[in-house]
C-alpha positions as CSV (number, residue, x, y, z in Angstrom):
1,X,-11.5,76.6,-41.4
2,X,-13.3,76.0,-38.3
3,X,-16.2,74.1,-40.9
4,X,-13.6,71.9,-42.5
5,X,-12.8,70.6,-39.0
6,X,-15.9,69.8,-38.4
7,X,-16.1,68.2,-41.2
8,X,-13.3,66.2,-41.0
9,X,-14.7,64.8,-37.1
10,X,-18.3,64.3,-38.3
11,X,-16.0,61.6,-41.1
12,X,-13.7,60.0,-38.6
13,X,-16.8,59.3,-36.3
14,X,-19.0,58.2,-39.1
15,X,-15.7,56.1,-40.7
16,X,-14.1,55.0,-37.7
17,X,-15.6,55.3,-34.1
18,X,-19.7,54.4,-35.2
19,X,-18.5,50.8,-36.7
20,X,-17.2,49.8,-33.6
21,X,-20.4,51.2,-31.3
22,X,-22.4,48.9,-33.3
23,X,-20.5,45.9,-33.8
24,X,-19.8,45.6,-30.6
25,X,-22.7,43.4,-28.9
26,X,-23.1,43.9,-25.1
27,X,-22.3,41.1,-22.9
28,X,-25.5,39.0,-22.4
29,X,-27.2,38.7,-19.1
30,X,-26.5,34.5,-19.3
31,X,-22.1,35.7,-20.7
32,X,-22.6,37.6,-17.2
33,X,-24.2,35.0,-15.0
34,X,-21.7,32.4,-16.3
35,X,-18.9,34.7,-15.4
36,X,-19.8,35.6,-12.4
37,X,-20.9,31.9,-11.3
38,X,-16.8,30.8,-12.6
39,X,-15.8,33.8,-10.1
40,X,-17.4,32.5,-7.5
41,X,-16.5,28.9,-7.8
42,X,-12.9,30.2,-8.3
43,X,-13.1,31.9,-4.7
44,X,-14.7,29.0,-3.2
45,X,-12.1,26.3,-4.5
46,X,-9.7,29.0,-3.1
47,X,-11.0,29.0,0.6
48,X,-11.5,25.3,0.1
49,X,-8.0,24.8,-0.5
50,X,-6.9,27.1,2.2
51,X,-8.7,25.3,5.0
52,X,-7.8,22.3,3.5
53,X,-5.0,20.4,6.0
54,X,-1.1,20.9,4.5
55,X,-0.4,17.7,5.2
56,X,-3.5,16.2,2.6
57,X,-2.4,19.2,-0.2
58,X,1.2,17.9,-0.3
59,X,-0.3,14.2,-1.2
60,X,-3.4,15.0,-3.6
61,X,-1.2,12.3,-5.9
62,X,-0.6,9.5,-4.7
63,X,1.6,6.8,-6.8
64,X,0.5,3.2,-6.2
65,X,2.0,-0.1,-6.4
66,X,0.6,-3.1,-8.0
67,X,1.9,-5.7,-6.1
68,X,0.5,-8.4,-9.0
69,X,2.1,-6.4,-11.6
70,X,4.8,-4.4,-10.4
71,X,3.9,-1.4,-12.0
72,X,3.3,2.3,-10.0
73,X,0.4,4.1,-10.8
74,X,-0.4,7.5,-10.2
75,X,-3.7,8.8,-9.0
76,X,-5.7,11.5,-6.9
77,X,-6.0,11.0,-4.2
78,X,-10.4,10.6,-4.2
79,X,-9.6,8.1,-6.9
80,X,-7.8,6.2,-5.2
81,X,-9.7,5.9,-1.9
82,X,-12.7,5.2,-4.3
83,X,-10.9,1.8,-4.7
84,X,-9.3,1.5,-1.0
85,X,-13.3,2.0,0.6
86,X,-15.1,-0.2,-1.8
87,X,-12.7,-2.8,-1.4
88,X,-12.5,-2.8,2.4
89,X,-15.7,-2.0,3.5
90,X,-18.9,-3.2,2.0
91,X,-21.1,-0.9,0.3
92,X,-24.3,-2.0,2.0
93,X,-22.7,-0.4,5.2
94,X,-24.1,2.9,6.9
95,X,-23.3,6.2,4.7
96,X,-21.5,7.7,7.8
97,X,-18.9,4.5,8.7
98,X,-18.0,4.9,5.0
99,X,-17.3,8.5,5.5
100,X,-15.1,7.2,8.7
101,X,-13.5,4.2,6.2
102,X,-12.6,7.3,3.5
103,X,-11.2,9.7,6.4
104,X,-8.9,6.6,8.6
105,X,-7.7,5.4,4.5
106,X,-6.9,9.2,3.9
107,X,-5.1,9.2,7.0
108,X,-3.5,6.1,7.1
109,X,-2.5,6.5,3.3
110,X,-0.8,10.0,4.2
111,X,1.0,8.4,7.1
112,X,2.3,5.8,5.1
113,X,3.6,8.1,2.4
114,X,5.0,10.7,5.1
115,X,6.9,7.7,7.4
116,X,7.4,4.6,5.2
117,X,7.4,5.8,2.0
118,X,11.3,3.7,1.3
119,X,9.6,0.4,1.9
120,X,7.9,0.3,-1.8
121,X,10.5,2.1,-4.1
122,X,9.1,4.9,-6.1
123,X,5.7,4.4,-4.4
124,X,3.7,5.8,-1.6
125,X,1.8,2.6,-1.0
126,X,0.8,-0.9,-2.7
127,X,-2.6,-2.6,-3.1
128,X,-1.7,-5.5,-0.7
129,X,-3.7,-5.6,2.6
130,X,-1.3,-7.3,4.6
131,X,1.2,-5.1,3.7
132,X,-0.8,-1.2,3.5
133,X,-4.3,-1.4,2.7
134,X,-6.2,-3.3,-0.3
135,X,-7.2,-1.3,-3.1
136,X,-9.6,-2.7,-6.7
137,X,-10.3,-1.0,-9.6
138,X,-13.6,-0.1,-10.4
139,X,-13.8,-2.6,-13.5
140,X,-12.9,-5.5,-10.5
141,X,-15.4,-4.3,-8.4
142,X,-18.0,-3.7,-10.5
143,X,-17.2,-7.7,-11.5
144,X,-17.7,-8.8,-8.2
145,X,-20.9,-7.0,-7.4
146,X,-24.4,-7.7,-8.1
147,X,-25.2,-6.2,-11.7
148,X,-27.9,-4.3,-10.5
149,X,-26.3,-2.9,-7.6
150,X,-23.0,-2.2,-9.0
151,X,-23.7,1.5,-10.1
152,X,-25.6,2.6,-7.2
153,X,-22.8,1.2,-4.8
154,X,-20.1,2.5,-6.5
155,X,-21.6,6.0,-6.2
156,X,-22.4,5.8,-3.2
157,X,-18.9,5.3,-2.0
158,X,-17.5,8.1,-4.2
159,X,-20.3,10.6,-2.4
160,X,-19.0,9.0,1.0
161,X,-15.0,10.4,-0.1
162,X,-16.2,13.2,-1.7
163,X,-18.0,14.8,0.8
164,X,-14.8,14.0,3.4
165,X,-12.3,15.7,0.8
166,X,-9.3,16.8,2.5
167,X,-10.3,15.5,5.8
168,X,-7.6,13.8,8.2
169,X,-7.5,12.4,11.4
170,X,-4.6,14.4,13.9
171,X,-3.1,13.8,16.8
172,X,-0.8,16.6,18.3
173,X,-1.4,18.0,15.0
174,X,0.0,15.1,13.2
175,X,-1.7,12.1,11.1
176,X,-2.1,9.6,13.0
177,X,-1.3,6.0,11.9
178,X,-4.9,4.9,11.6
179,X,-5.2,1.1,12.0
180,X,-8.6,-0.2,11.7
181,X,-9.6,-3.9,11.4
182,X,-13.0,-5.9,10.5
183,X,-14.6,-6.4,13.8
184,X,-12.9,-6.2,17.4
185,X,-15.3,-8.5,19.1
186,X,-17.0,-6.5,21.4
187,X,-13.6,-4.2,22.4
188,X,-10.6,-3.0,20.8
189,X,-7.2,-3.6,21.1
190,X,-4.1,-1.3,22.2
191,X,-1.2,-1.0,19.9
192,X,1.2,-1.8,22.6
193,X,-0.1,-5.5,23.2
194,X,-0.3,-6.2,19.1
195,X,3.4,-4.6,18.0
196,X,5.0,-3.4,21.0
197,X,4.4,0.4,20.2
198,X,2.9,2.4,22.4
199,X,0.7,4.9,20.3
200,X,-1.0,7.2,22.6
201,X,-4.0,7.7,20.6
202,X,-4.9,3.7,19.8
203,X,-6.3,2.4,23.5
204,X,-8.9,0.0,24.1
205,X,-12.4,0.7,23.5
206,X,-15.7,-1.5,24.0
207,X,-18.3,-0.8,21.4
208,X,-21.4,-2.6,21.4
209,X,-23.3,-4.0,18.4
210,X,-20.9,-5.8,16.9
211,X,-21.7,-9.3,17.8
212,X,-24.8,-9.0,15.3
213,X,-22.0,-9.8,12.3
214,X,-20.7,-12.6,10.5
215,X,-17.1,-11.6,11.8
216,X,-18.2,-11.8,15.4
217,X,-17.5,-15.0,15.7
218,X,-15.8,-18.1,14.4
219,X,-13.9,-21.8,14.9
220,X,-11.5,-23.5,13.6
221,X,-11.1,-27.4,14.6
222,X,-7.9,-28.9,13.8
223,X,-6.7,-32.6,14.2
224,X,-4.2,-33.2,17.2
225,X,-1.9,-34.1,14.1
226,X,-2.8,-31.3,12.6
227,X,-1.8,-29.3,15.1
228,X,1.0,-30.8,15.5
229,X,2.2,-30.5,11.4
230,X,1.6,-26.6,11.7
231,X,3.6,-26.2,14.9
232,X,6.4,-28.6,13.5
233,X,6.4,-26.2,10.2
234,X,7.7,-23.3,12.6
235,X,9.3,-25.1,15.1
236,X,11.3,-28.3,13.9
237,X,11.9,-29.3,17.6
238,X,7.9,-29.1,18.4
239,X,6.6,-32.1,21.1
240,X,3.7,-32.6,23.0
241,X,1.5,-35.0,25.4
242,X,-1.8,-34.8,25.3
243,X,-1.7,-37.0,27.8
244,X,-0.5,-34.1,30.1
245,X,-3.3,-31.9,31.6
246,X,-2.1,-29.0,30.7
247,X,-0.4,-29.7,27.3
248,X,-2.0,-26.2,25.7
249,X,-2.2,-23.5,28.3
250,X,-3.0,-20.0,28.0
251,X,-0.3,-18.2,30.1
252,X,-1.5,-14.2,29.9
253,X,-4.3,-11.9,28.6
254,X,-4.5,-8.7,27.4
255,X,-6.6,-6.3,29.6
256,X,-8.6,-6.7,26.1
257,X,-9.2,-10.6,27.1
258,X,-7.1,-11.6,24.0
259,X,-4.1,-14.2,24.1
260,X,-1.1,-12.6,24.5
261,X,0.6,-15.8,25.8
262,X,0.3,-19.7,25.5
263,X,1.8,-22.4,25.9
264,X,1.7,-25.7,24.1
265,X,3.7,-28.2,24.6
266,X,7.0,-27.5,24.9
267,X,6.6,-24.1,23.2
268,X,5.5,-20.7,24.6
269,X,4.4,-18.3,21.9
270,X,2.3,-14.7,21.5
271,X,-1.3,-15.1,20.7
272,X,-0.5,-13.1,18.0
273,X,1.9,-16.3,16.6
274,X,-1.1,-18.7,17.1
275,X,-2.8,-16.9,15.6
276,X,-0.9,-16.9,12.5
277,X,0.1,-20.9,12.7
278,X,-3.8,-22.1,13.3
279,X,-5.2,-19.1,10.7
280,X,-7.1,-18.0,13.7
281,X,-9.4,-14.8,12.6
282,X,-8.1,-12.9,16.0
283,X,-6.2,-13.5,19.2
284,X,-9.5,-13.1,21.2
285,X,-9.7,-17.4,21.3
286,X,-10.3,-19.8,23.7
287,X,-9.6,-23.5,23.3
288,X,-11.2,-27.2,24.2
289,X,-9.7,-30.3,24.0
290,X,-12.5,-33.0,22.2
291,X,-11.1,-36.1,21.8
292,X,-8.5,-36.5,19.1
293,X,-9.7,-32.5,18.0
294,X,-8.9,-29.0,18.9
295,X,-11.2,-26.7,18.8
296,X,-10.7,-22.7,19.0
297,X,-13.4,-20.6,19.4
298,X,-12.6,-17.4,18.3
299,X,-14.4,-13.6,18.8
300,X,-13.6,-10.6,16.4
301,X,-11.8,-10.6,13.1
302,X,-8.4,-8.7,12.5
303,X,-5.6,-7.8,14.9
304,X,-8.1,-5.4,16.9
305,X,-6.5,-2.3,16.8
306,X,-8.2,1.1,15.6
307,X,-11.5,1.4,14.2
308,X,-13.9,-1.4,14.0
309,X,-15.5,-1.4,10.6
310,X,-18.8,-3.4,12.5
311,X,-18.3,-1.7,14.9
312,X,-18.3,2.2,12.7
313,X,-21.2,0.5,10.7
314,X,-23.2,-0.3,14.4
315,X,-22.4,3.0,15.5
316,X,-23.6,4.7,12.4
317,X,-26.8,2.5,12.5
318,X,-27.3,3.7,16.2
319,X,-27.6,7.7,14.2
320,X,-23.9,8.5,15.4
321,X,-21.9,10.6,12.9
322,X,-18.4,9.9,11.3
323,X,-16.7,12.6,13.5
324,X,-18.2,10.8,16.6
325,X,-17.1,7.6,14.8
326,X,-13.6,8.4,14.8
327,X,-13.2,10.0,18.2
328,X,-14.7,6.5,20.0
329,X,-11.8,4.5,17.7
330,X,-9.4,7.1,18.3
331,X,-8.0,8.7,21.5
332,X,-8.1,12.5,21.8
333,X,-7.6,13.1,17.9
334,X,-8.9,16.2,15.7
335,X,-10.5,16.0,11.9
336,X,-9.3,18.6,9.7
């Protein structure tokens, strides 16, 4: 009995059990390695995620509106500041200012999204600079940049966003609205003298550099009947001597030295409106009177307020990082 048992084991090993054994190939040492490499990333993109700021994980997507088109697109958000950096700041510009660009467009992206997300229907933002912040495709931008140039820019930008991935500007551990501009002309401007709001983290800074740009400086020289065409488009009732001494005045200053005030002829209007009527680059102007011209002579580009993008790029070239960027722009503010 006891042999016939043994018998019967000896065939259910030899039938069932051995097959297995040898069919069964061990895990190779690379099956292991890649395993254990997908593991890891797995826990890293974990912690990643948990340090990552709430306030960027709830707006990974953003949907866009194409203001030319009308249609909403939606996108990651690193996709999407790929075309909001390259087509607000150029690509020639220090590595570091474009990591500040792709941390203040984060920012001001979420901010927009969190607090004004009614005024574009079904949108978080559109691609219209005067309105939120300009954005390009990559097939545009790659059109308007030197052929041989075009690929090395491009990924040079998307290293600059990568590398800031998650990362958002706080102030009393909310995003800030992060203004920025083209050049400030030496010194920023506050928020309070620009749109009446009084944002505690946007003061005036001076940042030096800047004046070796384009955007430092510029003129414009209009006609006295110029002038007076593009006042009379606003103001129907518009007259003025320029026989009279002081026919343009400049009434008040900002403690930035820009226009808030002036006066001409029988109008008094913000800097910020002359600036608009005579397509001024800033309100940082002065004026002269040259026979039958006008001539303004004008410092900065932009309304001033925020981060400089001359002034990140001079900062940058100076061996100043984008954290130390950011914090000279912005008033006791955190990156996280």
């Amino acid at each position: 009995m006891k042999k016939a048992i043994f018998y019967i084991i000896g065939f259910i090993i030899i039938v069932f059990i051995l097959p297995v054994i040898f069919t069964t190939s061990p895990k190779s040492q690379e099956t292991i390695a890649q395993e254990e490499n997908q593991k890891q990333d797995t826990e890293e993109k974990n912690i990643k995620t948990e340090d990552m700021n709430p306030y960027y994980l709830k707006y990974q997507k953003i949907k866009l509106l194409h203001t030319e088109s009308g249609e909403i697109e939606e996108l990651d958000m690193n996709e999407y500041l790929y075309g909001v950096v390259s087509a607000e700041m150029p690509a020639s510009y220090e590595k570091e200012a474009l990591k500040a660009q792709a941390i203040v467009a984060r920012t001001y992206t979420i901010y927009q999204a969190m607090n004004n997300g009614s005024k574009h229907e079904n949108a978080d933002i559109c691609d219209d600079y005067a309105c939120c912040q300009a954005w390009i495709s990559k097939e545009d931008r790659f059109a308007k940049w030197n052929e041989n140039e075009a690929e090395s820019n491009w990924q040079k930008i998307v290293e600059c966003v990568d590398d800031t991935t998650g990362k958002i500007i706080l102030y009393d551990e909310k995003p800030i609205n992060a203004f920025f501009h083209s050049n400030s002309g030496g010194i920023t401007e506050t928020s309070l003298n620009i749109w009446g709001i009084d944002y505690p983290y946007l003061k005036s800074v001076e940042t030096s550099g800047e004046d070796g740009y384009n955007q430092y400086s510029s003129e414009v020289v209009l006609s006295k009947e110029e002038l007076i065409n593009k006042m009379k488009e606003k103001y129907s009732d518009f007259e003025i001597d320029f026989n009279t001494e002081e026919c343009i005045k400049i009434l008040e200053l900002t403690s930035s030295n820009r226009v808030k005030t002036i006066k001409i002829g029988n109008k008094e209007i913000a800097g910020t409106e002359a600036r608009s009527i005579f397509g001024l680059k800033s309100t940082n102007f002065t004026f002269e009177i040259n026979g039958e011209n006008i001539k303004f002579s004008v410092k900065g580009y932009g309304h001033g307020v925020g981060m400089s993008q001359t002034g990140a790029d001079s900062m940058a070239k100076a061996g100043a990082n984008y954290e130390e960027i950011i914090k000279h722009f912005y008033t006791d503010v955190e990156i996280k």
